[in-house]
Backbone as JSON Lines, residues from 0, in Angstrom:
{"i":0,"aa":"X","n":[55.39,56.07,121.47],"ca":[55.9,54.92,122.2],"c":[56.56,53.9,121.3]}
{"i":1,"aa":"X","n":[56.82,54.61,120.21],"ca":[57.56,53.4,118.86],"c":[57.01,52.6,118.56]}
{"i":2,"aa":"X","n":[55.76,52.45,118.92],"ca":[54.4,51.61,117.83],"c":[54.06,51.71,116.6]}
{"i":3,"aa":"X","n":[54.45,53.32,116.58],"ca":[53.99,53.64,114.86],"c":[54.41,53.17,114.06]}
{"i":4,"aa":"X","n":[54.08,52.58,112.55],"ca":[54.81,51.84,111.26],"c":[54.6,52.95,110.35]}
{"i":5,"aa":"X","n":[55.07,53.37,109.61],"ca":[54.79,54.07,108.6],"c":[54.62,52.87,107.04]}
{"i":6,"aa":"X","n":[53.87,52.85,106.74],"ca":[52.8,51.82,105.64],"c":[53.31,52.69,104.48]}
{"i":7,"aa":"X","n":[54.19,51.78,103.1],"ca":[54.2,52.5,101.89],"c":[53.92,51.56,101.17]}
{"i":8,"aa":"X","n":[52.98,52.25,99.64],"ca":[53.13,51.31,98.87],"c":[52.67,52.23,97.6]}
{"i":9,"aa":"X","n":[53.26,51.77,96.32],"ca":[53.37,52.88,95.16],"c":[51.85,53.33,94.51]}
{"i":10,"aa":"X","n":[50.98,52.45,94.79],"ca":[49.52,52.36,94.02],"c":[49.73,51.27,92.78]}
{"i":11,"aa":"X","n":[47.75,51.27,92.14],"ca":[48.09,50.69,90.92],"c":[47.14,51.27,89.7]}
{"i":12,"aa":"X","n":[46.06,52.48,90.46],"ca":[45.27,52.83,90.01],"c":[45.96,54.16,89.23]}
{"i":13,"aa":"X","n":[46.04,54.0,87.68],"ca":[46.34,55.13,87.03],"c":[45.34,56.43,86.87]}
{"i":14,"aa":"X","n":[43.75,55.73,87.36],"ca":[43.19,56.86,87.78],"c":[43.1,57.69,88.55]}
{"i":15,"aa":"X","n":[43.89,56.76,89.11],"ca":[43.99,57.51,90.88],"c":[45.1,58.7,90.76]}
{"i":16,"aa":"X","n":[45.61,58.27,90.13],"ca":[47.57,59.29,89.5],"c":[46.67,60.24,88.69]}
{"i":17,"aa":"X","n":[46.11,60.01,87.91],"ca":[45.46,61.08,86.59],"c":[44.69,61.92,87.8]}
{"i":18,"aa":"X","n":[43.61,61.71,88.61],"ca":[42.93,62.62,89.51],"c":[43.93,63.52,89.93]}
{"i":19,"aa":"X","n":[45.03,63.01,90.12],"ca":[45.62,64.34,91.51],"c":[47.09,65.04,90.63]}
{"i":20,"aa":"X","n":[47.06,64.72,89.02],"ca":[47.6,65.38,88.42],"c":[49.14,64.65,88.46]}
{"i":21,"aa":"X","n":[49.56,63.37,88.85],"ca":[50.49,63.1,89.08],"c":[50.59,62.14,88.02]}
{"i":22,"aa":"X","n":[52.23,62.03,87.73],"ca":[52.53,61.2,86.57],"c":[52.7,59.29,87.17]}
{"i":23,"aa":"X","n":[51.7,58.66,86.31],"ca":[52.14,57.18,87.34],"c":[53.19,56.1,86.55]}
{"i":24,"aa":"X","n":[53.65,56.52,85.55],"ca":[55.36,55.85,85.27],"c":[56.23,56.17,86.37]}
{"i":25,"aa":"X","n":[56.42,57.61,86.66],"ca":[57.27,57.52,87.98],"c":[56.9,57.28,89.29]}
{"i":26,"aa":"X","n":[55.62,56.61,89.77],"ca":[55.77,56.49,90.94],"c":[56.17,55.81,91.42]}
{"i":27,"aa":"X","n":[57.04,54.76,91.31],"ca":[57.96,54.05,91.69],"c":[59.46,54.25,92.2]}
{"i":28,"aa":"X","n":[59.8,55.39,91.38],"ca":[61.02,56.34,91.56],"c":[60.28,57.79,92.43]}
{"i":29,"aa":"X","n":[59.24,58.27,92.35],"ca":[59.13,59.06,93.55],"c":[58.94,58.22,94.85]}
{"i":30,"aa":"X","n":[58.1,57.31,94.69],"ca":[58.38,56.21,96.49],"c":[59.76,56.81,97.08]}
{"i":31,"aa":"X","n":[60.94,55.96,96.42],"ca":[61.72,55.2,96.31],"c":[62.87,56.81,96.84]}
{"i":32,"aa":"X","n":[62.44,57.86,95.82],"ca":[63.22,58.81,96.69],"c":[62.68,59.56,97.91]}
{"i":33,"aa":"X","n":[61.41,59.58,97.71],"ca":[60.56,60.14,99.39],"c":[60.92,59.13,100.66]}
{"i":34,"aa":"X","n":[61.09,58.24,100.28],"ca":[61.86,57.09,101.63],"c":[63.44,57.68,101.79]}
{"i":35,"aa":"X","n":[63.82,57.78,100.82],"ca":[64.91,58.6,101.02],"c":[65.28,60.04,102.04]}
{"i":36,"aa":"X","n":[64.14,60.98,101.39],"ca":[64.18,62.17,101.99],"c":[63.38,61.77,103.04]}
{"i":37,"aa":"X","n":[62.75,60.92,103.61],"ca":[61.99,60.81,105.07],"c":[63.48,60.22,105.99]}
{"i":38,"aa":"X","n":[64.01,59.49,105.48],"ca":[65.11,58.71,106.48],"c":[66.03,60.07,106.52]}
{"i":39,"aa":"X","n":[66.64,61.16,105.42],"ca":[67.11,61.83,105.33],"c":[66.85,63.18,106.4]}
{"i":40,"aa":"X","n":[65.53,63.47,106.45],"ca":[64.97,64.59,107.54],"c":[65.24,63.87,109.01]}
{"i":41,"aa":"X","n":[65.12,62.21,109.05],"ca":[64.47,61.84,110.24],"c":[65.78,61.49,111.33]}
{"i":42,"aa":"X","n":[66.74,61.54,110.37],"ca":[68.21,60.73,110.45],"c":[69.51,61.75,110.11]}
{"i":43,"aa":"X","n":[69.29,62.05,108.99],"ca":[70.31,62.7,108.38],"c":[70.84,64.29,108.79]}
{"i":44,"aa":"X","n":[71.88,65.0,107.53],"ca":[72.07,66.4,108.06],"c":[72.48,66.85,106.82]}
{"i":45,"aa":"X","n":[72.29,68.11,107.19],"ca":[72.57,68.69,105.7],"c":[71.44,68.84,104.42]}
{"i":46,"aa":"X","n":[71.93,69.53,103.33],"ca":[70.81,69.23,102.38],"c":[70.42,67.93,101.47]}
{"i":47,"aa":"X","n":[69.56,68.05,100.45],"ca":[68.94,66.62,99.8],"c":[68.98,66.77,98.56]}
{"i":48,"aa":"X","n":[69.42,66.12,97.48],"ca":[69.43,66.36,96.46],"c":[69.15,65.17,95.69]}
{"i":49,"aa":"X","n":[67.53,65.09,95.36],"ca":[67.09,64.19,94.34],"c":[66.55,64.53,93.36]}
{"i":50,"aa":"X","n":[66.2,63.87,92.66],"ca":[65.2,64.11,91.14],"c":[63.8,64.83,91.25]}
{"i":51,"aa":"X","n":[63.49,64.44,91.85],"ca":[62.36,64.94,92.67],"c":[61.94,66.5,93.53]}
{"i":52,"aa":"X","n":[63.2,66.31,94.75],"ca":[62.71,66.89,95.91],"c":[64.3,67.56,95.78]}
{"i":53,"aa":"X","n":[64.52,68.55,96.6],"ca":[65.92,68.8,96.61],"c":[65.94,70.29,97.74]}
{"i":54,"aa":"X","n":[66.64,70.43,98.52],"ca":[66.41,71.39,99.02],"c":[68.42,71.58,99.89]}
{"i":55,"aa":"X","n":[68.97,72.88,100.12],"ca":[69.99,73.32,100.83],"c":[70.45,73.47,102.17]}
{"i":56,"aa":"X","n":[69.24,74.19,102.55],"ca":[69.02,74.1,104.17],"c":[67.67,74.33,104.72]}
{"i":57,"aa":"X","n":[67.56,74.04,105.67],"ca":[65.92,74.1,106.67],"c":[66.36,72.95,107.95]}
{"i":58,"aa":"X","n":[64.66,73.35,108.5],"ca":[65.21,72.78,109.85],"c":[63.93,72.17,109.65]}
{"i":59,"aa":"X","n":[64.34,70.49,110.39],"ca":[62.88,69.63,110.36],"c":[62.92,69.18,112.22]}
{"i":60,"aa":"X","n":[62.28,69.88,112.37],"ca":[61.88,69.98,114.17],"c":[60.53,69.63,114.71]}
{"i":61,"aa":"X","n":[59.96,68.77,115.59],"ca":[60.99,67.89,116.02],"c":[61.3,66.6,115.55]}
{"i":62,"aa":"X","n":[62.22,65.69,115.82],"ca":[62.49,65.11,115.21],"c":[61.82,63.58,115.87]}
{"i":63,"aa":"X","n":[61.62,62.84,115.4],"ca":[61.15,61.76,116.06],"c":[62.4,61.07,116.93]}
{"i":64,"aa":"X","n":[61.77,60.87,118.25],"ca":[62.57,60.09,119.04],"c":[63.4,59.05,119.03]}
{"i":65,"aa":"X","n":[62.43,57.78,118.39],"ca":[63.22,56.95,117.63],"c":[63.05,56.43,115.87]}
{"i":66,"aa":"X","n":[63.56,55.41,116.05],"ca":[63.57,55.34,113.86],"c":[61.94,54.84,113.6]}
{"i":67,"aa":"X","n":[61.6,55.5,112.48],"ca":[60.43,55.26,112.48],"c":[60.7,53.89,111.87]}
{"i":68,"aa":"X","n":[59.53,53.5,112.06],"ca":[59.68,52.17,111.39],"c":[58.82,51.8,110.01]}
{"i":69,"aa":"X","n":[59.39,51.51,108.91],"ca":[58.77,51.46,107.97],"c":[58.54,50.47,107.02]}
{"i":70,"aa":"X","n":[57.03,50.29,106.51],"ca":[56.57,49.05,105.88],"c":[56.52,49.03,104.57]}
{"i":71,"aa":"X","n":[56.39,48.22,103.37],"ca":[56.67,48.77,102.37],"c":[56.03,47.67,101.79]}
{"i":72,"aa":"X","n":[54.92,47.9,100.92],"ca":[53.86,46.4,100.49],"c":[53.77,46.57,99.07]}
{"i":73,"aa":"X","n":[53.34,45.12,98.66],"ca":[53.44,44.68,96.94],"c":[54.07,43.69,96.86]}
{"i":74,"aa":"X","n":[54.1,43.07,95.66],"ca":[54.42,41.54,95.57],"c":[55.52,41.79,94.1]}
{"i":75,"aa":"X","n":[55.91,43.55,93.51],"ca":[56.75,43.32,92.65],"c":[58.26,43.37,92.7]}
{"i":76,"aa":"X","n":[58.87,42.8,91.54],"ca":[59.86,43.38,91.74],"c":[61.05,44.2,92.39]}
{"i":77,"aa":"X","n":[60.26,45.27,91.99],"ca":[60.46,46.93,92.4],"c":[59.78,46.81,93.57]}
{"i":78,"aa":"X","n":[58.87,46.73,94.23],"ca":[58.32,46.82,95.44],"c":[59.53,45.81,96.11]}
{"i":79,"aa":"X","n":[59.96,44.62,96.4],"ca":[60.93,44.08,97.07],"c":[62.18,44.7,96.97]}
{"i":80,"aa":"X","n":[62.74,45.6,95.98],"ca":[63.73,46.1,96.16],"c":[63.98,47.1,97.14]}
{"i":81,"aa":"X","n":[62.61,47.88,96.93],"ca":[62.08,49.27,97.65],"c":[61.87,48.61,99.11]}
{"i":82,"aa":"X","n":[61.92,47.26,99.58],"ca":[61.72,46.89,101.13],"c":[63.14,46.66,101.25]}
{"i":83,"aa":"X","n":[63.69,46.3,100.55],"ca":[65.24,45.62,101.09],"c":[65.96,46.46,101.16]}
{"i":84,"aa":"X","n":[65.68,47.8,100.58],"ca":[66.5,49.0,99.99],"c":[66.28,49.97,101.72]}
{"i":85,"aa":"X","n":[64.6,50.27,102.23],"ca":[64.31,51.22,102.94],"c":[63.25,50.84,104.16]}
{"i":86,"aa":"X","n":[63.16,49.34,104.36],"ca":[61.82,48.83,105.2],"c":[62.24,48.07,105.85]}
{"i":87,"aa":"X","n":[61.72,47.71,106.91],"ca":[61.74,47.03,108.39],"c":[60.91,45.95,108.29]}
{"i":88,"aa":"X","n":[59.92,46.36,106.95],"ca":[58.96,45.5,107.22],"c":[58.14,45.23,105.7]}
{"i":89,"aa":"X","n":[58.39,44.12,105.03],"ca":[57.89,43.79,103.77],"c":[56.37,43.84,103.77]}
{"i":90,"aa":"X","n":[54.96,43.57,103.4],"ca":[53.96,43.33,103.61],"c":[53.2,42.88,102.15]}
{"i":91,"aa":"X","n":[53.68,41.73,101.7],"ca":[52.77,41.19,100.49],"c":[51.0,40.91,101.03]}
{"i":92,"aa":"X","n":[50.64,41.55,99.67],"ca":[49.5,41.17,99.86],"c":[48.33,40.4,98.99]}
{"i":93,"aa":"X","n":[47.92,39.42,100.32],"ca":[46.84,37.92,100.29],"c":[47.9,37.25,98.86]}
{"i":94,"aa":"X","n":[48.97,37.17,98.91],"ca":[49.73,36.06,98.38],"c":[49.41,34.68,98.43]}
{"i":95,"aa":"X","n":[49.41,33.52,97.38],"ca":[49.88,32.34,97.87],"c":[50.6,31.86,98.66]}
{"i":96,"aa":"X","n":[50.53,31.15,99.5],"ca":[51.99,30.44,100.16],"c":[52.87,30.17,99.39]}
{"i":97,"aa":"X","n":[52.92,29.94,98.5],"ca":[53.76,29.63,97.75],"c":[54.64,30.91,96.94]}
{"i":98,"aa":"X","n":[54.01,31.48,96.67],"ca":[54.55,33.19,95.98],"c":[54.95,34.03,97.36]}
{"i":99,"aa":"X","n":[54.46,33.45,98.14],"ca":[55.0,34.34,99.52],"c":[56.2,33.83,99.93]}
{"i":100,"aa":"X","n":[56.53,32.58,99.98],"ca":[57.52,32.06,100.14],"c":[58.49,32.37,99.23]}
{"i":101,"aa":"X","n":[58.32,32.55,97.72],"ca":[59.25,32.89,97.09],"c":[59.75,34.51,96.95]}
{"i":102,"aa":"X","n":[58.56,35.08,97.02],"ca":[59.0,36.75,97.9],"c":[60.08,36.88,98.94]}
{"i":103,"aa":"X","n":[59.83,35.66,99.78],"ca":[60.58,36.72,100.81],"c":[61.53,35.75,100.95]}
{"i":104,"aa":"X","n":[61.96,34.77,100.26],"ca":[63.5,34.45,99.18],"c":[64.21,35.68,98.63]}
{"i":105,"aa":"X","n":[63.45,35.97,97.89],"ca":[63.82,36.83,96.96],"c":[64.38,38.06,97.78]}
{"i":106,"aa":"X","n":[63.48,38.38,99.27],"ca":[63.7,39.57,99.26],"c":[65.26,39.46,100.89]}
{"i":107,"aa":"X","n":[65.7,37.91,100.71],"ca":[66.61,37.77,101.45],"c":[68.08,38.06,100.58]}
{"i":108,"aa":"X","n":[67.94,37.97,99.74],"ca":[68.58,37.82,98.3],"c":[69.07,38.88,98.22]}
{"i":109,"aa":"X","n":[67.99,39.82,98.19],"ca":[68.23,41.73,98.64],"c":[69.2,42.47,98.89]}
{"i":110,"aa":"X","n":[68.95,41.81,100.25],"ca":[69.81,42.38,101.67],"c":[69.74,41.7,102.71]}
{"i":111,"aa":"X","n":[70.8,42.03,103.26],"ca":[71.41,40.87,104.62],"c":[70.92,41.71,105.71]}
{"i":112,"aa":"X","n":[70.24,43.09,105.55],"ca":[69.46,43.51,106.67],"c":[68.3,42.4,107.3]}
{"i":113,"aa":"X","n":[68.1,42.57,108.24],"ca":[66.67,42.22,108.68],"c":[65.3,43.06,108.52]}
{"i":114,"aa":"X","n":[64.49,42.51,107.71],"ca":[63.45,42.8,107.12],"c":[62.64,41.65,107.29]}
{"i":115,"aa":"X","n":[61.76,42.11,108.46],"ca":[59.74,41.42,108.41],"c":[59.61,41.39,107.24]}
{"i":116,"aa":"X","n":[58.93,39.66,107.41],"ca":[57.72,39.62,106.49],"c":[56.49,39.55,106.89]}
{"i":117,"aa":"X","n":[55.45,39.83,106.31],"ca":[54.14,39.74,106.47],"c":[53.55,39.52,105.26]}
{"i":118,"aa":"X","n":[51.92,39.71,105.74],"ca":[51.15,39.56,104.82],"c":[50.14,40.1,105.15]}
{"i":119,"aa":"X","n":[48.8,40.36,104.12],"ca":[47.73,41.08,103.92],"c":[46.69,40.4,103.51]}
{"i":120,"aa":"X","n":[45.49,39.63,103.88],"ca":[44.03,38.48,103.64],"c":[43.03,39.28,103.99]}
{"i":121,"aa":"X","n":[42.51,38.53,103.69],"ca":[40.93,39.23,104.17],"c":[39.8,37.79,104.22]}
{"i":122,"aa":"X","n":[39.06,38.63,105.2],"ca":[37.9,37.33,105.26],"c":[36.69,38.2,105.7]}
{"i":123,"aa":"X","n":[35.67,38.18,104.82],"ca":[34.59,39.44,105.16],"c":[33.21,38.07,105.39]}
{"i":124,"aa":"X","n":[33.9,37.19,105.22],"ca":[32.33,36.54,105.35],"c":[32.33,35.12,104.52]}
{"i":125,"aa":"X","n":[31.12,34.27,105.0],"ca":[30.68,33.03,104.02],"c":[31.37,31.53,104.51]}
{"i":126,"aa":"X","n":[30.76,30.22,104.41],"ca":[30.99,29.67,105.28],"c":[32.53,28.74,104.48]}
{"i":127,"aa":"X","n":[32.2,28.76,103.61],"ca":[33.2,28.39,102.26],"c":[34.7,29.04,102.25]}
{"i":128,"aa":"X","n":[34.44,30.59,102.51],"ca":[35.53,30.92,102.54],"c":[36.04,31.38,103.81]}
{"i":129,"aa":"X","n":[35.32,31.04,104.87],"ca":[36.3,30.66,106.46],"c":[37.28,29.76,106.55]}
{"i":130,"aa":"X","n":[36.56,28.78,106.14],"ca":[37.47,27.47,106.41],"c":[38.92,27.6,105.02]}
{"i":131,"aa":"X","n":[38.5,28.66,103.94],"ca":[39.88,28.58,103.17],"c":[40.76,29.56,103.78]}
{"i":132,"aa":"X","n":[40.44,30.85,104.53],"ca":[40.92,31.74,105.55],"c":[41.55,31.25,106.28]}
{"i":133,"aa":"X","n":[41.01,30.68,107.14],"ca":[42.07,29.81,108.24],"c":[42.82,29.16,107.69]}
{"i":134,"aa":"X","n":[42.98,28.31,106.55],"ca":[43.8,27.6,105.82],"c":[45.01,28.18,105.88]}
{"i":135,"aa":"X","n":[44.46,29.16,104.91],"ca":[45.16,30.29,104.27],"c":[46.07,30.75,105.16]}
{"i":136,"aa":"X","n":[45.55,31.25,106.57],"ca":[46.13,31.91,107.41],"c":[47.49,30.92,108.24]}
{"i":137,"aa":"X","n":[47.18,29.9,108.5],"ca":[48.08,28.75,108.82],"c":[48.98,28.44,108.02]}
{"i":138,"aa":"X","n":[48.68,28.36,106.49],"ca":[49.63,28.0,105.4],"c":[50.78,29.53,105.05]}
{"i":139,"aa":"X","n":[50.46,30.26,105.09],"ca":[51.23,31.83,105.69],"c":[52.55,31.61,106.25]}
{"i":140,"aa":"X","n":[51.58,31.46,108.0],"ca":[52.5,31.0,109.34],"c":[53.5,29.92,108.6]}
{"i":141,"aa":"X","n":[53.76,29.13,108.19],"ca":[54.17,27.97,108.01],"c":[54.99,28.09,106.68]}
{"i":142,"aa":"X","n":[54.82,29.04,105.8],"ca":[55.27,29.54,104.58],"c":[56.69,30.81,105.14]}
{"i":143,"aa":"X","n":[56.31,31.41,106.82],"ca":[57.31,31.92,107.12],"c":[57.24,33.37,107.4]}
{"i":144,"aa":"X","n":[55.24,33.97,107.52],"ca":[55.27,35.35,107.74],"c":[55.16,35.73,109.45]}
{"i":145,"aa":"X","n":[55.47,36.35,109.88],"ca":[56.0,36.87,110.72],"c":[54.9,37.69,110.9]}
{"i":146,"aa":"X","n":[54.18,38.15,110.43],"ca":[52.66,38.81,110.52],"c":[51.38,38.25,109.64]}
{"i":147,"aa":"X","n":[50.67,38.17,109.94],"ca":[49.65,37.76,109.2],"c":[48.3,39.08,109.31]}
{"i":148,"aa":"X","n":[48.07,40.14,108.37],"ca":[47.13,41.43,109.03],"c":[45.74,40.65,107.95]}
{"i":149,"aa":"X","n":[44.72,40.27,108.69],"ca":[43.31,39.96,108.58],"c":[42.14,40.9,108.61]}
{"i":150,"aa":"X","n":[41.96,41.26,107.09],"ca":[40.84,42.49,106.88],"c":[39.36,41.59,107.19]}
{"i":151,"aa":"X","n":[38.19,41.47,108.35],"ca":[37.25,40.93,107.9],"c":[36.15,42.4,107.24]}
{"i":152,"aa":"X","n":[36.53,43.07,106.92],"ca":[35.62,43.89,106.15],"c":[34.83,44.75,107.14]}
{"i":153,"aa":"X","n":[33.81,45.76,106.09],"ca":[33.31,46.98,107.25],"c":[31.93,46.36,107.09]}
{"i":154,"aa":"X","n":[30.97,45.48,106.78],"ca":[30.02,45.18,106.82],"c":[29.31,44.4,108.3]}
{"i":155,"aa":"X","n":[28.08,44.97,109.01],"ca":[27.72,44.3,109.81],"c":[28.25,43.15,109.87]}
{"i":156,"aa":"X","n":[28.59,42.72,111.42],"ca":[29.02,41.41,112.1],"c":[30.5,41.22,111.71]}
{"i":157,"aa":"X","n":[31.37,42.17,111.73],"ca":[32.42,41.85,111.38],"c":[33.45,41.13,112.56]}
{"i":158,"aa":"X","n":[32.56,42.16,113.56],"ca":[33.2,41.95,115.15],"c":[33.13,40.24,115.37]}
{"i":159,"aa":"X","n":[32.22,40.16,114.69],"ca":[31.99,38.28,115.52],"c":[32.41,37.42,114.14]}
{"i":160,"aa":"X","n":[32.93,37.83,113.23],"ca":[33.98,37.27,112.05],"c":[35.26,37.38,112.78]}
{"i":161,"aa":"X","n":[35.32,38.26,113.55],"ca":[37.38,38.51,114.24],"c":[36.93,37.26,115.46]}
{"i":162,"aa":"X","n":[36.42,37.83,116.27],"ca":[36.26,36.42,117.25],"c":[35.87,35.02,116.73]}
{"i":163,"aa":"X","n":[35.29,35.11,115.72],"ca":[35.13,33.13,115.14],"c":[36.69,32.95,114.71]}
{"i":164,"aa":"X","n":[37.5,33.94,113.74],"ca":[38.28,33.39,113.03],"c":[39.69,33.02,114.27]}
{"i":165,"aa":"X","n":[39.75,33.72,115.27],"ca":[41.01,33.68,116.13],"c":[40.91,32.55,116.77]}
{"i":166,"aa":"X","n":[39.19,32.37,117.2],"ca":[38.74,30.78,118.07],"c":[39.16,29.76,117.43]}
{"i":167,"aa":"X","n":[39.08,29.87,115.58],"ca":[39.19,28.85,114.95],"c":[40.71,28.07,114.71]}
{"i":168,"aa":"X","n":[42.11,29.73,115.34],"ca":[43.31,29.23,115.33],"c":[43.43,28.7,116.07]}
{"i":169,"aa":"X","n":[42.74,28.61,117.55],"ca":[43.73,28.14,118.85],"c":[43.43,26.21,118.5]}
């Protein structure tokens, strides 16, 4: 029903790259061409020819109905290029207002596409850091994100952390 987002983001854990045998200098340039070959299967015709991936002919059936829509998170550089370059939808994450604001400067700077911003917080608990949550979450809105996604964590009572914190916007 075109709800789906497809969520990218390069990693930062070089252990995480060493476990699965993958090199993590390039994962920034494999992202960067797999967004490629996904818009390329999802959109395109013909064969693909990257550094990476490369193929002549095949058939990618079926094809999705409409464009997927895709998110693309991090607060670097290279991560804002990689949204302005291939995303619908930026997603820094638990930024300052202030570094968020200058992100998504930066990432107007880009490209004259339209590209969401958002953002990524969390609030798992404590009475100290509610009231900087909501802050937080208002100073966002007001800084210019267009999403605000609120992790309260997997620990008992999380359910009644989502209902205090939404009561606490209205």
């Amino acid at each position: 029903g075109g709800r789906f987002t497809l969520g990218v983001g390069v990693g930062w854990s070089r252990e995480e790259f060493a476990a699965v045998g993958s090199d993590f200098a390039t994962r920034g340039a494999r992202a960067d061409e797999a967004l490629a070959l996904l818009r390329h299967l999802f959109e395109g015709e013909g064969g693909f020819h990257g550094r990476f991936h490369e193929y002549e002919r095949g058939v990618f059936a079926p094809r999705p109905p409409r464009r997927v829509r895709v998110m693309v998170g991090g607060g670097s550089e290279p991560a804002l290029r990689r949204a302005a370059a291939w995303a619908d939808e930026w997603q820094g994450v638990d930024p300052d207002p202030e570094v968020f604001r200058a992100a998504r400067t930066r990432l107007g700077e880009l490209t004259h596409r339209p590209v969401a911003t958002g953002v990524r917080m969390a609030w798992t608990g404590g009475e100290e850091e509610f009231a900087r949550a909501v802050a937080r979450f208002r100073e966002l809105a007001v800084a210019g994100a267009d999403s605000v996604a609120v992790w309260f964590g997997e620990a008992e009572g999380f359910e009644e952390r989502m209902v205090r914190f939404v009561a606490a916007l209205r």
